[in-house]
N, C-alpha and C positions, 0 to 999 in steps of 0.2 A: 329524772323521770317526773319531777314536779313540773304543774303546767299553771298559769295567770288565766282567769276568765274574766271577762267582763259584760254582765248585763246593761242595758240601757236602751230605754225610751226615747227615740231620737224625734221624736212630734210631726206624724204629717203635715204635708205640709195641707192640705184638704180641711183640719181642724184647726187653722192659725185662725183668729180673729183677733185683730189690734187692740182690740179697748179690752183683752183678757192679758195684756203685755203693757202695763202702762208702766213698767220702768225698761222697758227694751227699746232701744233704738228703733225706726222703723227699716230703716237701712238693712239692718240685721236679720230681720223676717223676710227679705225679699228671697224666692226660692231657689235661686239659682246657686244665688252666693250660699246662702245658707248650706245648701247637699254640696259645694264644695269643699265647705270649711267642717261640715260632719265627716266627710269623709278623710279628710287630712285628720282631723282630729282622733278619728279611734285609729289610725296608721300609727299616730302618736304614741298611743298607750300600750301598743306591741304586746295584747294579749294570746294565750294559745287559741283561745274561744269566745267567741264573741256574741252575745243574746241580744239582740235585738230586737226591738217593737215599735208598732205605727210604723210602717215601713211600707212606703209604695214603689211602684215599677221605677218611677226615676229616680228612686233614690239607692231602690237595690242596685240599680245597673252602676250608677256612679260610684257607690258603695265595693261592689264590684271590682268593677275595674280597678281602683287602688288595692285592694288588698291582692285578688289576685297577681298583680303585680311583685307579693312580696311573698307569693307563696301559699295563699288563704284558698278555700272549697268554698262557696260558697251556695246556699239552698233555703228556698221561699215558699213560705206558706200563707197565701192570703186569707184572711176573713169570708165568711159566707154571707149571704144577705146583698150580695153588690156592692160591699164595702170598700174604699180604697185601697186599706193597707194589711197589714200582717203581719206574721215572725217571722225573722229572716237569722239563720246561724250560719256560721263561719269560721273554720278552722284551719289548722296548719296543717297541710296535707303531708311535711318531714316527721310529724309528732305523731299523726292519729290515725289509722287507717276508718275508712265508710263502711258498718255494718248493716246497717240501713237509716233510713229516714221516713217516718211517716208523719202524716197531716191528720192529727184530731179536730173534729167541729167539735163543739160540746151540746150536749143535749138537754140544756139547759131551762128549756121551759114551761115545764111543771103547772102549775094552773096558770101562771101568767099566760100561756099560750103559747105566742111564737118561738124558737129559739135565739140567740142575742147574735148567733154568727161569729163569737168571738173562739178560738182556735188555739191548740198548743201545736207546735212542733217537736215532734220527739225523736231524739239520734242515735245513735248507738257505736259506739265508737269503741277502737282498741287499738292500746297502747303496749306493742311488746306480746306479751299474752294475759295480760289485764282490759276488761272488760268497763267501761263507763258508760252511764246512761246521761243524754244531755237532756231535757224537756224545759222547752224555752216558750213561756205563755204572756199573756195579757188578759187579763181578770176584768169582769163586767164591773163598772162602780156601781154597789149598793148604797141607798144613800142613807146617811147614821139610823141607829136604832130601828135599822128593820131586821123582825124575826127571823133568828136563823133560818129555819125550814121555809124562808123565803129568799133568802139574799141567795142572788146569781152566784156572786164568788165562792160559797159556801160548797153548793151544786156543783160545781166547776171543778172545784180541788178537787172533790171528792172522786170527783170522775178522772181529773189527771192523774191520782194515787193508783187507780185500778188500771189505765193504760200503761202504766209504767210496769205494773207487775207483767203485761202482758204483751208487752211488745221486746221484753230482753231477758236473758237465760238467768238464771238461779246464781244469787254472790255478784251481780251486777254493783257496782259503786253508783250511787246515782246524784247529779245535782240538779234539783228544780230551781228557776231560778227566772224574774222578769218583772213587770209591773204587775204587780198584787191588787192594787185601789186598794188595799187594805195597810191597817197600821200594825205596830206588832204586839198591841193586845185584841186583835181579832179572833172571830172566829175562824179564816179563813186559818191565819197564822197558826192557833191553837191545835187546828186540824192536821195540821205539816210536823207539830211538836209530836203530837201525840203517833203520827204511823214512825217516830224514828228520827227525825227530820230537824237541824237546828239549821238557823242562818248565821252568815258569818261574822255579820257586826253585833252579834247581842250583846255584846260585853262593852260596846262603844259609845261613850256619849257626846251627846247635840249628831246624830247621823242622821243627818237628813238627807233627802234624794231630790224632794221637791221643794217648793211654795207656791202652789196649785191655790188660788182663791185666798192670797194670804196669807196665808199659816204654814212654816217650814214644817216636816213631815218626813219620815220614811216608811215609803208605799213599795221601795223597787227591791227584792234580796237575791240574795243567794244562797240556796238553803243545800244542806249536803247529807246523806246518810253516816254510819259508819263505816263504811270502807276510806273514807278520806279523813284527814284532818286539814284543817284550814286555817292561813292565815290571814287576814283581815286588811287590807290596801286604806290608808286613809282615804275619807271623802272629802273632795272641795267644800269649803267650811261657807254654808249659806244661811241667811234668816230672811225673815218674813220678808224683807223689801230686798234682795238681791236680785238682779235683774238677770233673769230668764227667761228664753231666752238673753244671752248677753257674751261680753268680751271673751272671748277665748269658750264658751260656753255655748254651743247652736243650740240646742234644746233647753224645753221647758223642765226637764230631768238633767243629775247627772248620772255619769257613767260608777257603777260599784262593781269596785273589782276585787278579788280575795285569791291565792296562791294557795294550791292544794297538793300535798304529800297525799299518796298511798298509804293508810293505816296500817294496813298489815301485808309484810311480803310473800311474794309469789312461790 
């Protein structure tokens, strides 16, 4: 009954710009090739569950069409605002039965004004007669040393914690899990510690996901309640000048993946 998930950031291709890739091939960025080799690539990793982010129509479809081939559900929630992309999950339809799915906007804009259009996808799935909650987002980047009761992603959690109670039955196991734009002494993080909430590499060092502007970093998790326990997938070992996009690697993220047991039996 243990199941592999794997989030990951697969990079519209709508936000490539060359001169933010100066150790990526250019070859590598071209679109095509690239949502081919993303798509062979998570077939690769033969996860139960797959989280995905920045995710547009052609890359879901290609996306798609591979894994269904081996078995996968697949379901898309775009961004609001007229944005490109959005979360798109993906399951083993032998594993998991569809309790529902729904599309959060977040309501995020507070004196700023607008809201950012940025969106979780929340699932609800059952395995057997055990109940999981999947909620797979992408977090607005606040930029350093802005006030809590200002940062979007702060907002955000806050708001994906209350969807989660509210979209799945009482003893639910739940995993949040996706690009955070936050590190893991955030606030955003601090917020997920405190409703219950660990990720599954905290025990692991040099984990990084990206090198966004530089500097290697882990922005992307998988965070789990108590109903599960977790074990932790090494990540592809990157620093500051690794090229990411790059070889064996389509995106500007990698894939974090952790193997989860049922805490306690049925």
């Amino acid at each position: 009954m243990a199941f592999t998930v794997a989030t990951y950031n697969v990079l519209a291709s709508a936000y490539i710009r060359s001169q933010l890739y100066p150790f990526t091939p250019k070859e590598l960025l071209d679109p095509q090739r690239r949502i081919s080799a993303l798509a062979e690539h998570l077939a690769s990793l033969k996860a139960a569950i797959y989280c995905l982010q920045e995710v547009e129509d052609e890359a879901f479809a290609a996306i798609n069409r591979r894994l269904s081939a081996l078995g996968y559900r697949g379901e898309l929630a775009k961004k609001g605002g007229g944005r490109p992309d959005g979360c798109a999950t993906f399951f083993r339809k032998d594993m998991f039965e569809l309790v529902r799915v729904s599309r959060v906007e977040y309501l995020d804009g507070a004196e700023e004004g607008e809201h950012s259009g940025h969106v979780a996808q929340v699932i609800v799935l059952k395995q057997a007669n055990r109940t999981s909650g999947i909620a797979n987002t992408h977090l607005k980047w606040d930029p350093p040393g802005t006030p809590r009761e200002r940062q979007y992603g702060y907002r955000q959690v806050l708001q994906l914690l209350s969807e989660c109670n509210r979209h799945a039955p009482e003893g639910t196991a739940w995993i949040i899990c996706g690009d955070l734009n936050a590190e893991p002494d955030s606030e955003v993080v601090v917020a997920l510690r405190k409703a219950g909430f660990e990720f599954a590499h905290h025990d692991c060092t040099r984990a990084y996901t990206s090198n966004a502007n530089g500097r290697a970093k882990m922005i992307d998790f998988i965070f789990y309640n108590a109903g599960l326990q977790a074990r932790p997938e090494p990540l592809p070992v990157i620093d500051d000048h690794a090229p990411l996009p790059g070889p064996g690697q389509p995106s500007d993220h990698v894939a974090v993946m952790a193997r989860f047991d049922w805490a306690v039996s049925p």
